[in-house]
C-alpha positions in Angstrom: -61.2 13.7 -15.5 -61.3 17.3 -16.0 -59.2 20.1 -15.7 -58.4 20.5 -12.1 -58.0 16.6 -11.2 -55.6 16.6 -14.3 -53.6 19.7 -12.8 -53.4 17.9 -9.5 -52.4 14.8 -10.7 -50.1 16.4 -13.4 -48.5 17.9 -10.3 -48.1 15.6 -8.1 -46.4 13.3 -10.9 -44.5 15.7 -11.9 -42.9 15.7 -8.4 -42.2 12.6 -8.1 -40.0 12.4 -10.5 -38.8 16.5 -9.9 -38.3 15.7 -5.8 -35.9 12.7 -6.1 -33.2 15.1 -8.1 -33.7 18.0 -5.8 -32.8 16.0 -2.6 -29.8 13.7 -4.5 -28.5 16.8 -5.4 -28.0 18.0 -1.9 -26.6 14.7 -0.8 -22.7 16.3 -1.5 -20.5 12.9 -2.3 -23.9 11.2 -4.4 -22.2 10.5 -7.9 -25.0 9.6 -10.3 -22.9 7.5 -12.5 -23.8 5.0 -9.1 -20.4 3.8 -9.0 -20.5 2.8 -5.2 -23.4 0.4 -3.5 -23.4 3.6 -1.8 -24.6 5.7 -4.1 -26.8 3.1 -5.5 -28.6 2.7 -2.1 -28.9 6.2 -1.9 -30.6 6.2 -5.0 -33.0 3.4 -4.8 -34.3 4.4 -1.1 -35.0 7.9 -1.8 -36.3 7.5 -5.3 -38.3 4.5 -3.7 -39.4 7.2 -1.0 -40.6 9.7 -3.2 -42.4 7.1 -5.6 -44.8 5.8 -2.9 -45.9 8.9 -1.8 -46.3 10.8 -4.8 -48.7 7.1 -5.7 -50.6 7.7 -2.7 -51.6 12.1 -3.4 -51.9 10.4 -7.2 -54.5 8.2 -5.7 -55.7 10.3 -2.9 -56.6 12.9 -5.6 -58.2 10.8 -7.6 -60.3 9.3 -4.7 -61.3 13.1 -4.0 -62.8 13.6 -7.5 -64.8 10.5 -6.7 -63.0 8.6 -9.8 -62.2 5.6 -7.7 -64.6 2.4 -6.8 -65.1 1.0 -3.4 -61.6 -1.2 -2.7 -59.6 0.7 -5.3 -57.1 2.7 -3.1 -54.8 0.1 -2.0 -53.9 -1.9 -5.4 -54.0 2.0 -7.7 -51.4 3.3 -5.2 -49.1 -0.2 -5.4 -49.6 0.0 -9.0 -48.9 3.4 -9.5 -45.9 3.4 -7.4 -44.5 0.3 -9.0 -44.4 1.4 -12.2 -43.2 5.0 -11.1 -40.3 3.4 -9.8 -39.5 0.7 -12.0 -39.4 3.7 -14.9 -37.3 6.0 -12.6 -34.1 3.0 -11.4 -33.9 1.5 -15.1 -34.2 4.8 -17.1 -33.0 7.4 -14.9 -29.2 6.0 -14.6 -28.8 5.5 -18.6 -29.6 9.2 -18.6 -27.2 10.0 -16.4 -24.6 7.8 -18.1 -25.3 9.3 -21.7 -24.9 13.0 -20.5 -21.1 11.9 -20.4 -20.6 8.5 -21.7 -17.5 6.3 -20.8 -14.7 6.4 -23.2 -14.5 2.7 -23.2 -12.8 0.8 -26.8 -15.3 -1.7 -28.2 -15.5 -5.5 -26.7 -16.4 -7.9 -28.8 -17.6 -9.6 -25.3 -20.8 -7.1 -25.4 -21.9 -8.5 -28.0 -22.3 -11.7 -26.8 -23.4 -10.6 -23.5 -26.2 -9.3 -25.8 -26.9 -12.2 -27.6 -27.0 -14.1 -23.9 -29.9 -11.9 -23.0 -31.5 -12.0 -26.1 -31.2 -15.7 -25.8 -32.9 -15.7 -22.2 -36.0 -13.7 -23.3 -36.8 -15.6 -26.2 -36.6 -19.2 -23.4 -38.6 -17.1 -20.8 -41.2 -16.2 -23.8 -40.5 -19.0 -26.0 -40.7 -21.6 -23.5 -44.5 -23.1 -23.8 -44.8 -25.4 -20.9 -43.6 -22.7 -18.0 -46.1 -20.3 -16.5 -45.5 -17.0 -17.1 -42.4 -15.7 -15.9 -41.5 -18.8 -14.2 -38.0 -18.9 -16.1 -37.3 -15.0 -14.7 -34.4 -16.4 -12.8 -32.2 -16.8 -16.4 -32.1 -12.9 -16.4 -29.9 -13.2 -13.3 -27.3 -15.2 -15.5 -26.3 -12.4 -18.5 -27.1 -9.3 -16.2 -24.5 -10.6 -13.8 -21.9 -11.4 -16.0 -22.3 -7.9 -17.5 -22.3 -6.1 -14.0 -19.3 -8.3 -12.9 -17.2 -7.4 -16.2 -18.3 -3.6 -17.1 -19.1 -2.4 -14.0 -21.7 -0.1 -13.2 -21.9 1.8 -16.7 -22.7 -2.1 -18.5 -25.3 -3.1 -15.8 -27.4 -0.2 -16.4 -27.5 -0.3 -20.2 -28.1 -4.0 -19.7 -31.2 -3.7 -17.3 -32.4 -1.2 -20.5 -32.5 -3.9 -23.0 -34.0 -6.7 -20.4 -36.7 -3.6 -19.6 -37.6 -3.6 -23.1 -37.3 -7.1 -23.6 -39.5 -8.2 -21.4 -42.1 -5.6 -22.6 -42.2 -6.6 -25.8 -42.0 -10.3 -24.9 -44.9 -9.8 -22.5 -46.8 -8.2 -25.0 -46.4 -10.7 -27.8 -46.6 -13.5 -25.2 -50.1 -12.6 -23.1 -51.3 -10.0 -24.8 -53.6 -6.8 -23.6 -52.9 -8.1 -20.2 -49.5 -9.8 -19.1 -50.0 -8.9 -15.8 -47.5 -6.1 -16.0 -47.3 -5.2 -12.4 -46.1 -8.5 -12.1 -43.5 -8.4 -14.6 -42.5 -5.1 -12.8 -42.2 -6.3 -9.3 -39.7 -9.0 -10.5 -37.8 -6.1 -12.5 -38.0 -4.2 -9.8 -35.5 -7.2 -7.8 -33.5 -7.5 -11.4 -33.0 -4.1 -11.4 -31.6 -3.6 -7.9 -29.4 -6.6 -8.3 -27.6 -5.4 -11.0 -27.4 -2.2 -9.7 -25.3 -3.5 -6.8 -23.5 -6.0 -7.9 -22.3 -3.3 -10.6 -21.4 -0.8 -8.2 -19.8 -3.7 -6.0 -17.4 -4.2 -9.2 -17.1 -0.4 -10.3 -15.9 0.3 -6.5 -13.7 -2.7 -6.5 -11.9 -1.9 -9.7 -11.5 1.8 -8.0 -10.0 0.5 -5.0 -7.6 -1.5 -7.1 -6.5 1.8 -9.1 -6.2 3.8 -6.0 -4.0 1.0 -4.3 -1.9 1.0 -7.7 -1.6 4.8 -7.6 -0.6 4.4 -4.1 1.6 1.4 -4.2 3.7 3.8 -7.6 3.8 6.4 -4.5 4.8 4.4 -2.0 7.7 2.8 -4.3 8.9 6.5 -5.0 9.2 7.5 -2.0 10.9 4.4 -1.0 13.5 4.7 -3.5 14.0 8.3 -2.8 14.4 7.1 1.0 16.8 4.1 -0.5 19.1 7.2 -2.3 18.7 9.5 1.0 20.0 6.3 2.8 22.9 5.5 0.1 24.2 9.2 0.3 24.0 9.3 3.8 25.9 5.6 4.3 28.6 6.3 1.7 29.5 10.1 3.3 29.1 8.1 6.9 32.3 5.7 5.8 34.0 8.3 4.1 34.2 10.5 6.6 36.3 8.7 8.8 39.2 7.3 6.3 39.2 11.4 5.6 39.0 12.6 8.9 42.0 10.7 9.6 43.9 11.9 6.7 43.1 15.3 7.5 45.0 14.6 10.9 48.1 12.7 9.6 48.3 15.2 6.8 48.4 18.3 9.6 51.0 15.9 11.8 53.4 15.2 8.6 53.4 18.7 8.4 54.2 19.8 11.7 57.1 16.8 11.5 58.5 17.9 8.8 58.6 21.4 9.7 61.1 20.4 12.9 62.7 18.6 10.2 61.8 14.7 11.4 61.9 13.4 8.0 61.4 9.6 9.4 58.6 10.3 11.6 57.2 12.3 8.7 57.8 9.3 6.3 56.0 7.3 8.9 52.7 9.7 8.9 52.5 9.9 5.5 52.6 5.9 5.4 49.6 6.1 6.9 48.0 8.7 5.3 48.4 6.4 2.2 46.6 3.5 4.2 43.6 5.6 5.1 43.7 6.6 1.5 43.5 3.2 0.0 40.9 2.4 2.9 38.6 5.8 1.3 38.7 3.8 -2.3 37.9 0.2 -1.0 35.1 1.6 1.6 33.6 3.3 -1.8 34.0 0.5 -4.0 32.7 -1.9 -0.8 30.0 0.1 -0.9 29.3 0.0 -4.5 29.8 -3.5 -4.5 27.2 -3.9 -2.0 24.1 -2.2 -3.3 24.9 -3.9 -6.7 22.4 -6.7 -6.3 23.7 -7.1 -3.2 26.5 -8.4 -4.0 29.7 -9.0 -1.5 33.2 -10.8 -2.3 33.5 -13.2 0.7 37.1 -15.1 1.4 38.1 -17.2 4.2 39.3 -15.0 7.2 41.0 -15.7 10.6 39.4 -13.8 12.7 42.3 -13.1 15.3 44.4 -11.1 12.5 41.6 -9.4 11.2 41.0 -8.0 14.7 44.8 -7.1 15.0 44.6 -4.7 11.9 41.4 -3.5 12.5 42.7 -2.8 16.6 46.0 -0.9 14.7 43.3 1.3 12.7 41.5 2.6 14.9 43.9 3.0 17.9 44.6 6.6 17.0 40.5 7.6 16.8 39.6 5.8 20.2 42.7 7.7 22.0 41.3 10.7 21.1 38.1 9.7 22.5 39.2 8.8 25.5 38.5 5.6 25.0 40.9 1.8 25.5 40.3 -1.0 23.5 40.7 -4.6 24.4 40.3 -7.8 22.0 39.9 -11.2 23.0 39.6 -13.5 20.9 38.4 -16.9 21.8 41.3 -19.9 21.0 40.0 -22.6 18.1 37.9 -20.7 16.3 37.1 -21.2 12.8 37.9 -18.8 10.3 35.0 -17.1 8.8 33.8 -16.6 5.0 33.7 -12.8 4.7 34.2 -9.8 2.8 37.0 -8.2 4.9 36.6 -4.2 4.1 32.9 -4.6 4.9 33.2 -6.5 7.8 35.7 -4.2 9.1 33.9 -1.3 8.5 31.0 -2.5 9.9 33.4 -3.2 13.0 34.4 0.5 13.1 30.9 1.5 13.2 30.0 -0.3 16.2 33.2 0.6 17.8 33.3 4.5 16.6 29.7 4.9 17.9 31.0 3.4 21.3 33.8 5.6 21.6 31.5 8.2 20.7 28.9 7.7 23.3 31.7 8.0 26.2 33.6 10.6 25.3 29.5 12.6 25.2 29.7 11.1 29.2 32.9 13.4 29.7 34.6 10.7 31.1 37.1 7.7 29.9 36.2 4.4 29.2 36.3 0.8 27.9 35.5 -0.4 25.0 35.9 -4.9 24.3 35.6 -7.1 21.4 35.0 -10.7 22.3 34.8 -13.6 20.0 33.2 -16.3 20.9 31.7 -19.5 19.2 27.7 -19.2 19.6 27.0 -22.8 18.0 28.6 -25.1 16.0 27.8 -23.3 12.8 28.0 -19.5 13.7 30.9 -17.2 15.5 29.9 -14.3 17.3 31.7 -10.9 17.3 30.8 -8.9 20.8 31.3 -5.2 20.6 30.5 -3.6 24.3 31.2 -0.8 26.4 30.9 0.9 29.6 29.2 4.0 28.1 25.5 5.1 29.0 24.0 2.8 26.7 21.3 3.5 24.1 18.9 5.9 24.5 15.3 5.8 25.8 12.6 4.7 22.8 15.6 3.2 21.0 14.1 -0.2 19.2 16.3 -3.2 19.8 14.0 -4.8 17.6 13.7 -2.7 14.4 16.6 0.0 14.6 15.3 2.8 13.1 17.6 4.4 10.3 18.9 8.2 10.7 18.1 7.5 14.6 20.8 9.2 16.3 21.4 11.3 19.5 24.7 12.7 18.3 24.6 16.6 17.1 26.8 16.2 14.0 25.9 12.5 13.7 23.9 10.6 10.3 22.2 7.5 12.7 23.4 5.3 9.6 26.5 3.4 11.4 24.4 0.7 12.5 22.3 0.1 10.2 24.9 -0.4 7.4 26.1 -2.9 10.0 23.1 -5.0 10.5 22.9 -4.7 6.8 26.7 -6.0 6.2 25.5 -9.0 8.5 22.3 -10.4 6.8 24.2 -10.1 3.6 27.0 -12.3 4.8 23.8 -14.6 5.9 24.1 -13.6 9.6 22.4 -11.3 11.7 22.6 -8.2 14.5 21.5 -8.0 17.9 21.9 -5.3 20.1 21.2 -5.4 23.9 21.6 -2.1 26.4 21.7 -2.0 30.6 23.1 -0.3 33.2 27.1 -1.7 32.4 26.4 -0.2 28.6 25.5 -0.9 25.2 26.6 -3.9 23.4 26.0 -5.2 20.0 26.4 -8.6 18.6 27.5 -9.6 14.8 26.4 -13.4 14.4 28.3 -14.9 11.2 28.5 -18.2 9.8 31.6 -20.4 9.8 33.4 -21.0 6.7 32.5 -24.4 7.1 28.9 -24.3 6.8 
């Protein structure tokens, strides 16, 4: 053609295969292991892009140096471009993989994949009676079982051995002339196939990791939530039964000191009741995040509330709060674990006490029993106090929620935890008469 038409073509196809790495290497998040259909379009638009013109100044140049026949333009630049780009998708990518191959153990599956491929060339070549390529489709079968098992990596090294089978078959098949262009146009469709569907699977499989990754997260933060929660419910109880030691410890003192032995003996009686209450609120506890596990026994209700009334007498006077009980005649007793129940009690009514005495005034607390159906008893806890606070969720009590300076916002969720595991439930319900909160249990008798 002569020196100058062979610099200018020499240049322009060097570009075309010199212009589609320049630009992909300014697109910042293109990976050229294509392991997104992002990346894959990416890919196949702007090589595509760069193909068809670098065909047409091919062309164009050659039309210049008057190598070209009347007609010629149009099927030169197709041709040109369609074997520019079928070279570039199939070739490029195995490049890219080889510069840092996968570390992937050997599957015995590639090598049947192989022989599948193997085994559709020789029917597409082998197969007398079709026309030529009419039996293409059969690629489709082994190139998507490799993209949809391997990923992007195997669909690429596949579309490399179907490149070069079909070259060779085509060859040995039609001889001088298979009508390559052809051959290409269909590889062309092959190629882009597998190309997506590979990166389909590769970005699949990478979602699933990254969900995995953040599911091991999410499970670790959970359970250190789950220990903040434990520490935070177990120094909750505890610090009552020990707050009222501390008090009948310093009153036994003082009595003693004025030399009232019996009302001394009479403090220190119940200093050794709060005591005992400490150890069985701990081992309640323990007993409770142990597989969930609670020791339920019948209960009557009305004596349970009379202990639990003389408990916590002393901490509601100095709240300046007055407790009332009624308890509704003919009730059932109730199949419960007894320290949890009544500490879940002491919650609801501590936090009630609470809440007035932060109003600076006295006021009421009630505990109402009540049959709610003929298979559950309901235990009321209200009071007259200013109710719970704006943006609190009835719904979905949010743990550590509290409005209280010194206070852990635990109290009632141990409670509505203490009532699902004794198979009931917890409602709470706030207005302008106070806050209220409702413990649903089952009967013993169903």
């Amino acid at each position: 053609m002569g020196l100058p038409l062979e610099i200018s073509t020499s240049a322009v196809t060097g570009a075309s295969m010199i212009l589609p790495a320049v630009i992909l290497r300014r697109i910042e998040d293109f990976n050229r292991r294509l392991p997104s259909v992002s990346d894959v379009v990416a890919f196949v638009l702007i090589v595509g892009s760069v193909t068809a013109l670098a065909a047409v100044g091919y062309t164009l140049a050659l039309s210049a140096a008057g190598a070209l026949g009347r007609g010629e333009f149009g099927p030169v630049s197709w041709r040109l471009f369609v074997g520019n780009f079928i070279g570039i998708i199939v070739i490029a990518p195995a490049v890219f993989i080889l510069q840092s191959p996968p570390n992937r153990p050997f599957r015995w599956r590639w090598v049947v994949q192989l022989l599948a491929i193997s085994a559709a060339l020789m029917i597409i070549f082998g197969y007398r009676e079709a026309t030529a390529f009419q039996l293409f489709y059969l690629l489709f079968l082994p190139l998507l079982w490799v993209a949809l098992t391997s990923g992007s990596s195997g669909a690429i090294f596949a579309l490399v051995v179907i490149q070069c089978g079909l070259v060779i078959g085509a060859e040995f098949r039609f001889g001088a002339d298979p009508g390559l262009t052809a051959l290409q146009v269909l590889m062309i469709a092959l190629t882009i196939t597998g190309l997506l569907v590979g990166a389909a699977f590769t970005e699949r499989e990478t979602t699933a990791a990254r969900m995995r990754d953040q599911q091991i997260s999410l499970s670790r933060a959970l359970r250190l939530r789950a220990a903040g929660e434990i520490a935070a419910g177990i120094a909750h109880e505890v610090n009552q039964p020990l707050a009222a030691i501390r008090a009948y410890a310093s009153v036994a003192e003082g009595q003693l000191q004025m030399g009232d032995t019996e009302a001394a003996l009479g403090i220190l009686r119940k200093l050794s009741l709060q005591s005992a209450r400490a150890a069985e609120v701990i081992k309640s506890i323990r007993e409770l995040l142990h597989q969930g596990a609670i020791n339920p026994h019948p209960a009557d209700l009305t004596v349970m509330l009379q202990e639990f009334a003389e408990l916590v007498a002393p901490e509601l006077a100095s709240n300046g709060a007055q407790l009332t009980i009624e308890v509704s005649p003919g009730l059932p007793p109730i199949s419960v674990d007894r320290v949890q129940i009544i500490q879940a009690l002491h919650n609801l009514v501590n936090n009630s006490a609470e809440a007035i005495a932060s109003t600076g005034r006295r006021g009421a607390v009630q505990i109402r029993t009540a049959m709610r159906d003929n298979k559950t008893v309901s235990i009321l806890v209200a009071d007259n106090g200013p109710g719970f606070p704006v943006g609190f969720s009835h719904k979905h009590p949010t743990p550590f929620f509290t409005t209280k300076d010194e206070g852990t916002g635990i109290g009632l969720s141990i409670a509505r935890t203490v009532a699902e595991m004794h198979g009931g439930r917890l409602l709470t319900k706030s207005d302008l008469s106070g806050a209220s909160v409702e413990i649903i249990l089952p009967a013993a008798e169903s």
